[in-house]
Backbone as CSV, one residue per row, in Angstrom:
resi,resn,N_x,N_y,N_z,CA_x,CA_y,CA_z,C_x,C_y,C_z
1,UNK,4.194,36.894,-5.726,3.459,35.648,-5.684,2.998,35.314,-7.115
2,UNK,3.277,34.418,-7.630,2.402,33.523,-8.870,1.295,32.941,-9.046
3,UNK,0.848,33.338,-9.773,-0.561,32.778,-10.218,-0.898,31.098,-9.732
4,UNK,0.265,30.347,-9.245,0.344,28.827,-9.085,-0.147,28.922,-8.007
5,UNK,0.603,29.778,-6.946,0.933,30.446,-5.880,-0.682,30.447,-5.173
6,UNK,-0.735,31.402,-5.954,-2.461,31.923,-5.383,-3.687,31.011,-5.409
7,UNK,-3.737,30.736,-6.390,-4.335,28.756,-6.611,-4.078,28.228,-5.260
8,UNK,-3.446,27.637,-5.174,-2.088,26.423,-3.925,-2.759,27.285,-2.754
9,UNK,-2.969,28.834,-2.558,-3.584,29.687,-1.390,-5.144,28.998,-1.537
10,UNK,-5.663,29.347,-2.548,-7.157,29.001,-2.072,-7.592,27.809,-1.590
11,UNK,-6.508,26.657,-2.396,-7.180,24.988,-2.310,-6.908,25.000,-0.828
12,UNK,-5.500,25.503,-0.404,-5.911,25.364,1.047,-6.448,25.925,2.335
13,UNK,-7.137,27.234,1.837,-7.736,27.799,2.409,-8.894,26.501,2.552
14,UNK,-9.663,26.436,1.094,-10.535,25.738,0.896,-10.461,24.193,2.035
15,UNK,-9.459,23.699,2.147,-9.385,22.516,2.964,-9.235,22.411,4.271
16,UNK,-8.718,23.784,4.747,-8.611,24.054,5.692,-9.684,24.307,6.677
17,UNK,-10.752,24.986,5.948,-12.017,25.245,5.881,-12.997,24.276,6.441
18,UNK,-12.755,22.750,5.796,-13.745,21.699,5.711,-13.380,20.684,7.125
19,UNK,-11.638,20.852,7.604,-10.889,20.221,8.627,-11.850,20.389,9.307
20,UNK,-12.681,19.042,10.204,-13.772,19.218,11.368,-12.431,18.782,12.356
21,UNK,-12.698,18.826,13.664,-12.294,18.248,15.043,-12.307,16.777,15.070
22,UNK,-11.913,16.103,14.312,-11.950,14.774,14.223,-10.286,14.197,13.963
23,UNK,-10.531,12.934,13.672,-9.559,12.309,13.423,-8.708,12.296,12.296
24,UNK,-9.584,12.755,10.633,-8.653,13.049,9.509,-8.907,14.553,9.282
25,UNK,-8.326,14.800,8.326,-8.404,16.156,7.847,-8.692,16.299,6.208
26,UNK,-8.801,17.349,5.503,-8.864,17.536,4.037,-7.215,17.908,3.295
27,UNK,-7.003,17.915,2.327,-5.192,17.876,1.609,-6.207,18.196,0.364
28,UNK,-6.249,19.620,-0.169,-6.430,20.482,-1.733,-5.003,20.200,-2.190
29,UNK,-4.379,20.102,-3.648,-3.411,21.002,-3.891,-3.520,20.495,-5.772
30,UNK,-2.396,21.625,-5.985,-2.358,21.349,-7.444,-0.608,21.243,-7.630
31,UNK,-0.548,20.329,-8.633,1.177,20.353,-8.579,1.425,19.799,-10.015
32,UNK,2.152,20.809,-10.702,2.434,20.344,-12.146,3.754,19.529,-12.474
33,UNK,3.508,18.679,-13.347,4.886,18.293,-13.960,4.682,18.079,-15.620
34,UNK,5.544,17.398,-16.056,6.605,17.982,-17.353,5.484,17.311,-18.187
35,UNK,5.134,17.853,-19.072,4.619,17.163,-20.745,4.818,15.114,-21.316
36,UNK,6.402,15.244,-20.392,6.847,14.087,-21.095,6.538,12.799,-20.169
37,UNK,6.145,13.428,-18.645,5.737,12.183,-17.892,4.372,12.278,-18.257
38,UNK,4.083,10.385,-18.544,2.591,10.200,-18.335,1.764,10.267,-17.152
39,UNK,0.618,10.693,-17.357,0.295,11.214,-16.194,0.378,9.736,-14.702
40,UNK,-0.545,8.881,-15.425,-1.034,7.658,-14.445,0.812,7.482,-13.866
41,UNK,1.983,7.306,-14.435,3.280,7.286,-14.058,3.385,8.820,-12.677
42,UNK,3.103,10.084,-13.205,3.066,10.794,-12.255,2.516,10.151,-10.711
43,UNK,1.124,9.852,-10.916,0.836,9.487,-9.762,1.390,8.551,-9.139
44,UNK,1.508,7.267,-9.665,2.485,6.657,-8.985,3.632,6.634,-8.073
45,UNK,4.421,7.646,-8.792,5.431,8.073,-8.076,5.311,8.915,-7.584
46,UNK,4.331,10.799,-7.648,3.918,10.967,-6.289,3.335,10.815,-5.186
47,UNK,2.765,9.488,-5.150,2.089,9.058,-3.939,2.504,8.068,-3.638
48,UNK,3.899,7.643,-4.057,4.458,6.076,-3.632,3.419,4.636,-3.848
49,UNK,2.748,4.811,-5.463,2.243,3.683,-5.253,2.495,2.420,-6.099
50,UNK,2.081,1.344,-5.964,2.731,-0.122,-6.419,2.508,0.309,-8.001
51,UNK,3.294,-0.515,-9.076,3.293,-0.196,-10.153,1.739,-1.593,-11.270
52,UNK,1.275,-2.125,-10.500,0.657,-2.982,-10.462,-0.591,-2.194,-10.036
53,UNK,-0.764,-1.196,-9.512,-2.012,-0.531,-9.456,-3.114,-0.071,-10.579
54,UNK,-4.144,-0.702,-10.602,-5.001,-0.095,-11.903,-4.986,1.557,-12.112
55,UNK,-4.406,2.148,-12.717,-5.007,3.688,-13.123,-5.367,3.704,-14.233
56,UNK,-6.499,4.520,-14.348,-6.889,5.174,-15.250,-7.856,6.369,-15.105
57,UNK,-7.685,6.959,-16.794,-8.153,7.836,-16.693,-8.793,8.469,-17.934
58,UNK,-9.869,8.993,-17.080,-11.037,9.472,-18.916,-11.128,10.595,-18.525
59,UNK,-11.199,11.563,-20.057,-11.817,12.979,-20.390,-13.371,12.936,-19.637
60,UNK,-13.195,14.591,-19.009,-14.640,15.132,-18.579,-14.492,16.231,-19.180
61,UNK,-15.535,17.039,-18.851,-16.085,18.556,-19.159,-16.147,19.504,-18.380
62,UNK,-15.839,20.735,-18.680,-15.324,21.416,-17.773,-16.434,21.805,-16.633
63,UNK,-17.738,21.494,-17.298,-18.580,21.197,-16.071,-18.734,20.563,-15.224
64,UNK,-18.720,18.993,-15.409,-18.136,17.812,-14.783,-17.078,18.458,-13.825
65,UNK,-16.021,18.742,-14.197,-14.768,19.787,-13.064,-15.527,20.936,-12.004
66,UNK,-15.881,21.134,-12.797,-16.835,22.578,-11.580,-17.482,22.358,-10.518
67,UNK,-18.195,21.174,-11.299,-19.387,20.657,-10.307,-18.311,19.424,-8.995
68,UNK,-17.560,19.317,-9.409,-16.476,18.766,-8.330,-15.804,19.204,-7.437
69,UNK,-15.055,20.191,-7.988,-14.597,21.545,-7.254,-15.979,22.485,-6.459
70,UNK,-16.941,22.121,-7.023,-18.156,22.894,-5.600,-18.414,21.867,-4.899
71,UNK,-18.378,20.486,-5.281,-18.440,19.855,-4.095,-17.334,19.432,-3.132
72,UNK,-16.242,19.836,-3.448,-15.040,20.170,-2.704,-14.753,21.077,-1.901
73,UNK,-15.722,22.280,-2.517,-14.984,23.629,-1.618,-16.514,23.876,-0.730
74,UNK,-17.605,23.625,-1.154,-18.793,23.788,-0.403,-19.847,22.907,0.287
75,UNK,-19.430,22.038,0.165,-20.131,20.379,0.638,-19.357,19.327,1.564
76,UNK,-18.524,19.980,1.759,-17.714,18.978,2.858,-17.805,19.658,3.881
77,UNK,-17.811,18.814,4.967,-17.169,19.138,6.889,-18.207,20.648,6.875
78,UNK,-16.728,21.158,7.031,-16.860,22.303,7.814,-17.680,23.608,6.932
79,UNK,-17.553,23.005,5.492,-17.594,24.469,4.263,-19.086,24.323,4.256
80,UNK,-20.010,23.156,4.524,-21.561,23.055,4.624,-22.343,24.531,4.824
81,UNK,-22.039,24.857,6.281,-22.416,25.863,7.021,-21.857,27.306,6.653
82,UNK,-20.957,27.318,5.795,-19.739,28.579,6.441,-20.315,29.778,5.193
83,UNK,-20.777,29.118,3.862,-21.711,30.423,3.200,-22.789,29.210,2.555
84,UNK,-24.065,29.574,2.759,-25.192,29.294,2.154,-25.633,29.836,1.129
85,UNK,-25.367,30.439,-0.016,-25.194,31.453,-0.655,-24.947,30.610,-2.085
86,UNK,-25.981,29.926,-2.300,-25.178,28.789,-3.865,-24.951,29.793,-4.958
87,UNK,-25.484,30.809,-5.654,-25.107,31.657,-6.538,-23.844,32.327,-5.843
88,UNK,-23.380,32.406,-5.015,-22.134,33.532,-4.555,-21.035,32.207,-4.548
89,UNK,-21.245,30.857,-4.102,-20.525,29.553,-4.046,-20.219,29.617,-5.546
90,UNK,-21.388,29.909,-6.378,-21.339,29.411,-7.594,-19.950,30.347,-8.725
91,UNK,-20.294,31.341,-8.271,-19.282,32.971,-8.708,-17.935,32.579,-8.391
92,UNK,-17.910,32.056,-7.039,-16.322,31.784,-6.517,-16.187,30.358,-6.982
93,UNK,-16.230,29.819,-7.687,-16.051,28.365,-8.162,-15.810,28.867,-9.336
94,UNK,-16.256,28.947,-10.190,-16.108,30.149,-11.923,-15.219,30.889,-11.687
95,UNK,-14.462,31.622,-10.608,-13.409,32.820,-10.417,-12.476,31.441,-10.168
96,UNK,-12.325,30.661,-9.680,-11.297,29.442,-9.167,-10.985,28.946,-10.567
97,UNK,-11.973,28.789,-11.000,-11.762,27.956,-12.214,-11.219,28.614,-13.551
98,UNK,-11.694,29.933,-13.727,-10.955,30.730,-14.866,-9.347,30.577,-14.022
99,UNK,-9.012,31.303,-13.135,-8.028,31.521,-12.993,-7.097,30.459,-13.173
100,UNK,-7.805,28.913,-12.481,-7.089,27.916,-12.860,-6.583,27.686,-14.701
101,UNK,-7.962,27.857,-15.121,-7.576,27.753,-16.706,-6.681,28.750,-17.583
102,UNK,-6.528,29.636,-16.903,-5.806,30.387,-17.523,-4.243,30.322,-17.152
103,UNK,-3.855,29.884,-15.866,-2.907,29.987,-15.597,-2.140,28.212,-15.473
104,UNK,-3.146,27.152,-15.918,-2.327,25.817,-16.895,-2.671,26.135,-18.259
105,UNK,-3.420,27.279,-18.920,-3.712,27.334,-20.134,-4.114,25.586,-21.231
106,UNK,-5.167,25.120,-20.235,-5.958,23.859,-20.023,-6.262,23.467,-21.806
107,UNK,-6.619,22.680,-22.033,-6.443,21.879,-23.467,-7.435,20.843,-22.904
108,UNK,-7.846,20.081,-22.032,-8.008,18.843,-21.940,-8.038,18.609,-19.829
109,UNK,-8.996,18.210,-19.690,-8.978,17.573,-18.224,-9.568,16.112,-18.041
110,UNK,-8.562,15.627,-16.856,-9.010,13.920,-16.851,-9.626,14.048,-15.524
111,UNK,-10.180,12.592,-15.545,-10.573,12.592,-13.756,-9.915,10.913,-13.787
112,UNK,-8.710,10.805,-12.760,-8.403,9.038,-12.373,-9.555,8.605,-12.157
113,UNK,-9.787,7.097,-12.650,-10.889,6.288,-12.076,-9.781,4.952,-11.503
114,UNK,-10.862,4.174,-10.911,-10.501,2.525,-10.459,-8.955,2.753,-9.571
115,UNK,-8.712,4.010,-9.260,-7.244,4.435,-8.597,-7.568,2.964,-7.122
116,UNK,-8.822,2.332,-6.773,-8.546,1.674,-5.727,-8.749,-0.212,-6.320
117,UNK,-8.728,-0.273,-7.390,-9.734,-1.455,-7.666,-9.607,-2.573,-6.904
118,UNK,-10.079,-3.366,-6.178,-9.979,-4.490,-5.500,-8.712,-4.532,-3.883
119,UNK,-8.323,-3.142,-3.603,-7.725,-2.959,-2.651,-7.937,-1.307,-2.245
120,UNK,-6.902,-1.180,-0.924,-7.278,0.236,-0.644,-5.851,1.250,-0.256
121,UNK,-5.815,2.201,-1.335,-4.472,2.836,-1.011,-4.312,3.649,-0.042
122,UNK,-3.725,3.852,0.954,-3.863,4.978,1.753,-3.305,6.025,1.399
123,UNK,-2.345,6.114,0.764,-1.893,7.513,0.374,-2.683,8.268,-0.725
124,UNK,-4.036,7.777,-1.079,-4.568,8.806,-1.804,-6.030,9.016,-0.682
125,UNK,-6.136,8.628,0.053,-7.121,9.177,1.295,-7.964,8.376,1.213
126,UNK,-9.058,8.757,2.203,-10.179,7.614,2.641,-11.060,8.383,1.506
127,UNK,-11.356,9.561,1.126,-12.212,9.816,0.086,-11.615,10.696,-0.713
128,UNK,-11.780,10.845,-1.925,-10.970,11.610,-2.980,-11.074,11.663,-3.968
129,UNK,-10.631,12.862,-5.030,-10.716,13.157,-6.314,-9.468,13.813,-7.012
130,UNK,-9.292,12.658,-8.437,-7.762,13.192,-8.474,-7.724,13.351,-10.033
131,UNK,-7.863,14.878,-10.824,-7.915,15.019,-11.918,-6.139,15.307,-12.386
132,UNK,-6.545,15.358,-13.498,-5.086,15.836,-14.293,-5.494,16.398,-15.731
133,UNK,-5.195,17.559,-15.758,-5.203,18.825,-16.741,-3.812,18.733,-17.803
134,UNK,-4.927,18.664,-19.347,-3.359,18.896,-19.984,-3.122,20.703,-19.896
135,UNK,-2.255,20.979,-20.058,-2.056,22.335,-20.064,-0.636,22.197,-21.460
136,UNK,-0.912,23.384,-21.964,-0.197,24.163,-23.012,1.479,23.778,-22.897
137,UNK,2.126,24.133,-21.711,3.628,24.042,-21.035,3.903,22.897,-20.871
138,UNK,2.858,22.549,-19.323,3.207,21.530,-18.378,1.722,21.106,-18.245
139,UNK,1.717,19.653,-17.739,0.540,19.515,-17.238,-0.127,19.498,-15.515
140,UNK,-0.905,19.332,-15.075,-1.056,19.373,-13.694,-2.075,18.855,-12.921
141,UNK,-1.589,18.141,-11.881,-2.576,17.457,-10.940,-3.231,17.765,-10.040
142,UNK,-4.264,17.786,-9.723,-5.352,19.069,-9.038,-5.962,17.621,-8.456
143,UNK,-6.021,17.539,-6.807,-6.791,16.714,-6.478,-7.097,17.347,-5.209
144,UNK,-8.122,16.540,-4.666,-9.046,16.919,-2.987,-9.301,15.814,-2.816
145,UNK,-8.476,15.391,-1.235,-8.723,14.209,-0.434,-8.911,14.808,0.982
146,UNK,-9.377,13.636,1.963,-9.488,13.714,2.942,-8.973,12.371,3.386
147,UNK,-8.263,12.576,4.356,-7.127,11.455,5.034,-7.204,11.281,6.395
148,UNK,-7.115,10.559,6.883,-7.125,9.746,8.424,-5.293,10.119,8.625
């Protein structure tokens, strides 16, 4: 198994986690591509969307990221209840996150904004967060939605 591998295991552990008995569910994942596609072009074409869509996207801090990823893996649905434990939440968010950084060997992280401006896409979910990491190799798209 690869380090990508094991990542791709937790986000969906992590989402799997938050899935209540309802009508949508949660979708973690991370998926890299090449240096030479721009990113806002990535998304587009992995989520089938119009080319007329506003994207963009600004630099955060890797705190800004953390504090996203805990509200991803411990603040939604189902993950509320499942450890109360914010210093032990906090440990496994820092273990997620080195490992992530080490294994895109990270340079730089974005967060998409205005991905809905004045309409509503469905293929990026009813609520969601969709960063993109430069990394050293390749770069990679790390997002958490929840979808109907």
């Amino acid at each position: 198994m690869t380090a990508l591998d094991s990542l791709r295991e937790t986000l969906s552990f992590q989402a799997s986690r938050n899935n209540p008995g309802a009508n949508y569910y949660y979708e973690f994942e991370i998926v890299p591509f090449d240096k030479s596609i721009h990113a806002t072009d990535f998304m587009r074409t992995h989520f089938h969307l119009k080319y007329n869509d506003t994207l963009t996207v600004h630099e955060i801090s890797e705190s800004e990221f953390k504090k996203a990823i805990y509200h991803w893996f411990f603040e939604c649905e189902g993950s509320k209840n499942a450890n109360t434990n914010p210093s032990e939440n906090t440990e496994y968010v820092e273990s997620f996150y080195q490992s992530l950084a080490s294994e895109t060997k990270r340079k730089r992280i974005y967060h998409f904004q205005n991905v809905n401006e004045g309409h509503y896409e469905y293929q990026l979910g009813i609520y969601f967060d969709y960063f993109y990491i430069e990394g050293e190799k390749n770069n990679f798209l790390v997002y958490f939605n929840m979808q109907d």
